[in-house]
C-alpha positions as CSV (number, residue, x, y, z in Angstrom):
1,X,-2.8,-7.0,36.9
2,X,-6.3,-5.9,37.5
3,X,-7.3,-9.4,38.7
4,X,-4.2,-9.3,41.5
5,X,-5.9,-6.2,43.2
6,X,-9.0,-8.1,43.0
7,X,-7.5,-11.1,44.9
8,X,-5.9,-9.4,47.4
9,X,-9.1,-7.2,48.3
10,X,-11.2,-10.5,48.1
11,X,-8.8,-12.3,50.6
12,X,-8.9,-9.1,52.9
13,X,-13.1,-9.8,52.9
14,X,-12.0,-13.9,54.3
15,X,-9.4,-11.7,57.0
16,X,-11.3,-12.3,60.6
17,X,-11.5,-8.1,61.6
18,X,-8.5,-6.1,63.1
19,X,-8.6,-2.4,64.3
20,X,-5.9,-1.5,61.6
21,X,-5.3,-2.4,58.2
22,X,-2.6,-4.5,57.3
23,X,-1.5,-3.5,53.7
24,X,1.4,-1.7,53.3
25,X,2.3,0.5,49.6
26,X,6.5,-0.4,50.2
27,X,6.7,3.4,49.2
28,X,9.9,5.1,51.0
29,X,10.7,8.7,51.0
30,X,13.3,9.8,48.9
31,X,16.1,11.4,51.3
32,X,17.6,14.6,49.4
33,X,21.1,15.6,50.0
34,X,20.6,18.7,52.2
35,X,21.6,22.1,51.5
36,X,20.7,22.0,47.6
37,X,18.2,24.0,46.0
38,X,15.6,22.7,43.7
39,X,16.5,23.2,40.2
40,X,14.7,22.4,36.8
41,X,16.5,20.7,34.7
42,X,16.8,21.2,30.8
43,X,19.5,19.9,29.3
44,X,17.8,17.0,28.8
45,X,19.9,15.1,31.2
46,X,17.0,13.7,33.2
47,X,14.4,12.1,31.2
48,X,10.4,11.9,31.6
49,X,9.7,8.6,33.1
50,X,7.2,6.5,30.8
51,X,3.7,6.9,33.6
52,X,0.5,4.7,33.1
53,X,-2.1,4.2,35.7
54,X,-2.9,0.5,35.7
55,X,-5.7,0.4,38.0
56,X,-8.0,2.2,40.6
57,X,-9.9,0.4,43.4
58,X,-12.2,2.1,45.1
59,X,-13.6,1.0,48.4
60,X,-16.0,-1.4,49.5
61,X,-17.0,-0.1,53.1
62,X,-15.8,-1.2,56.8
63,X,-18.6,-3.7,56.7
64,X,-16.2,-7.3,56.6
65,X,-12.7,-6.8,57.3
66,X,-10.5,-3.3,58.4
67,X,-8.5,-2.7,54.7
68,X,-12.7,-2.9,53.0
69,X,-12.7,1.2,52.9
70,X,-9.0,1.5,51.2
71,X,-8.9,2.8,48.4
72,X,-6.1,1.7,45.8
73,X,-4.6,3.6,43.3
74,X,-1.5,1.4,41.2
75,X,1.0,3.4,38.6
76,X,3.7,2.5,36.5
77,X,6.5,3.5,35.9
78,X,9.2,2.5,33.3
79,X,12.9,4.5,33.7
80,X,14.1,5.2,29.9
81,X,18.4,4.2,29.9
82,X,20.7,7.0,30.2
83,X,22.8,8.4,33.1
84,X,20.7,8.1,36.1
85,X,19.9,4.9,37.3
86,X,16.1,3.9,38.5
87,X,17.4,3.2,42.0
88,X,19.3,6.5,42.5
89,X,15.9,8.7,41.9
90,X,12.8,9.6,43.5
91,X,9.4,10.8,41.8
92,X,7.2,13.5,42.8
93,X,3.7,13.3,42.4
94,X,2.1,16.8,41.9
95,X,-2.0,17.0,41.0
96,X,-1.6,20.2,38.8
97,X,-5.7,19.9,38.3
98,X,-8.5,19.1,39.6
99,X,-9.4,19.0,43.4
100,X,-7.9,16.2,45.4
101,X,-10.6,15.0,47.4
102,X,-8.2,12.4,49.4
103,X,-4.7,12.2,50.5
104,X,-3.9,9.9,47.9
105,X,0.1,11.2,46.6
106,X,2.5,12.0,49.6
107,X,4.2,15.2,50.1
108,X,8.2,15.4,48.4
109,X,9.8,12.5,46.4
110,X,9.3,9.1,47.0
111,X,10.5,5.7,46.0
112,X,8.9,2.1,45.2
113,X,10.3,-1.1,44.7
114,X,12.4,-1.3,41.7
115,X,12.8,-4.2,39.3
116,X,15.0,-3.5,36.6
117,X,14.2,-0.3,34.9
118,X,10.1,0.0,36.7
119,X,8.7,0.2,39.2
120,X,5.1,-0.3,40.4
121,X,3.9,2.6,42.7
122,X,0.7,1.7,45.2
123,X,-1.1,4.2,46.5
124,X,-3.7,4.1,49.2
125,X,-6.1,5.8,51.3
126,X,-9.4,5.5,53.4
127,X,-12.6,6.6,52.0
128,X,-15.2,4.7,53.4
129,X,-18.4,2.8,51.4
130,X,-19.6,4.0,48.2
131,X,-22.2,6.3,49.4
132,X,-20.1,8.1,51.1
133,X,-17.3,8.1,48.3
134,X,-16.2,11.5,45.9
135,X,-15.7,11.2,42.8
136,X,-11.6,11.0,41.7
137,X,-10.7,13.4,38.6
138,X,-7.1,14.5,38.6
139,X,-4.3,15.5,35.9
140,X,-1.1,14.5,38.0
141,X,2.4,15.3,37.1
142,X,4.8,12.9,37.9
143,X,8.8,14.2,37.8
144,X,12.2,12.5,38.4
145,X,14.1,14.1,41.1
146,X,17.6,13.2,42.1
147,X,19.4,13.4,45.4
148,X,21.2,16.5,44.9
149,X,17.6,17.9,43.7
150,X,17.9,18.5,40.3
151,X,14.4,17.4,38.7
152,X,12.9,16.5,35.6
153,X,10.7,16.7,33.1
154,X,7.1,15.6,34.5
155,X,5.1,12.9,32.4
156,X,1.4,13.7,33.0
157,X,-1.3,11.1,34.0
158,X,-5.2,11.1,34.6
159,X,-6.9,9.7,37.4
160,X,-10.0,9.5,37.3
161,X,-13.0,7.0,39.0
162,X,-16.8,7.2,40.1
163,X,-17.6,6.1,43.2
164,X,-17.9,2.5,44.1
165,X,-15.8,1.9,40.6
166,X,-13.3,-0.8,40.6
């Protein structure tokens, strides 16, 4: 999978240059029903989701085409069977450590494309060349949350890269 970020970065150096980058994550906000609280759950109803981070990009600089500073961050996810079906939850995305030095996991639940029980979750953000990069080192917890706003147990992941690391 590593090689497919690769590509896609690579053809983005061939792009001629445009004022604003063209990639797009497919994450969609997770619309919760209104008027319920939050509420842990712990009857085991929800499960963890089964988290890995697959790969982290860092960027290259603006120096060849717009998308060259973007950052790229990929997770996935795999949706154990039971009650709740992939498509009918969102997942939060909470750092619980470490300081976040970009705006790398939106605010409230959010979904990604889902095929079968996973999902592959892309996450971007601008951060300009390596010398001007921060280094990433982040515990994240990562939660299922349903529409009536029940939520989860969170699976824990690490992300963590050097500047200029791909």
């Amino acid at each position: 999978m590593k090689g497919k970020w690769t590509v896609m970065l690579c053809a983005l150096l061939a792009a001629p240059h445009v004022y604003a980058c063209g990639m797009t994550n497919r994450l969609t906000p997770f619309a919760l029903d209104a008027g319920n609280g939050s509420a842990e759950t712990t009857d085991g109803e929800i499960p963890a989701p089964v988290v890995a981070v697959k790969e982290i990009v860092r960027g290259i600089g603006p120096k060849h085409a717009s998308c060259d500073d973007t950052g790229l961050l990929s997770v996935a996810l795999e949706w154990p069977r039971g009650k709740h079906k992939l498509r009918d939850l969102g997942f939060e995305f909470e750092v619980v450590s470490g300081s976040q030095p970009y705006a790398i996991f939106p605010e409230g639940p959010i979904q990604a494309p889902v095929d079968g029980r996973s999902s592959d979750f892309l996450f971007m953000w601008q951060e300009g060349a390596p010398a001007q990069q921060k280094t990433i080192d982040l515990q994240v917890d990562v939660r299922a949350v349903t529409r009536d706003n029940r939520r989860g147990p969170a699976t824990r992941i690490v992300v963590r890269a050097a500047p200029g690391a791909m």
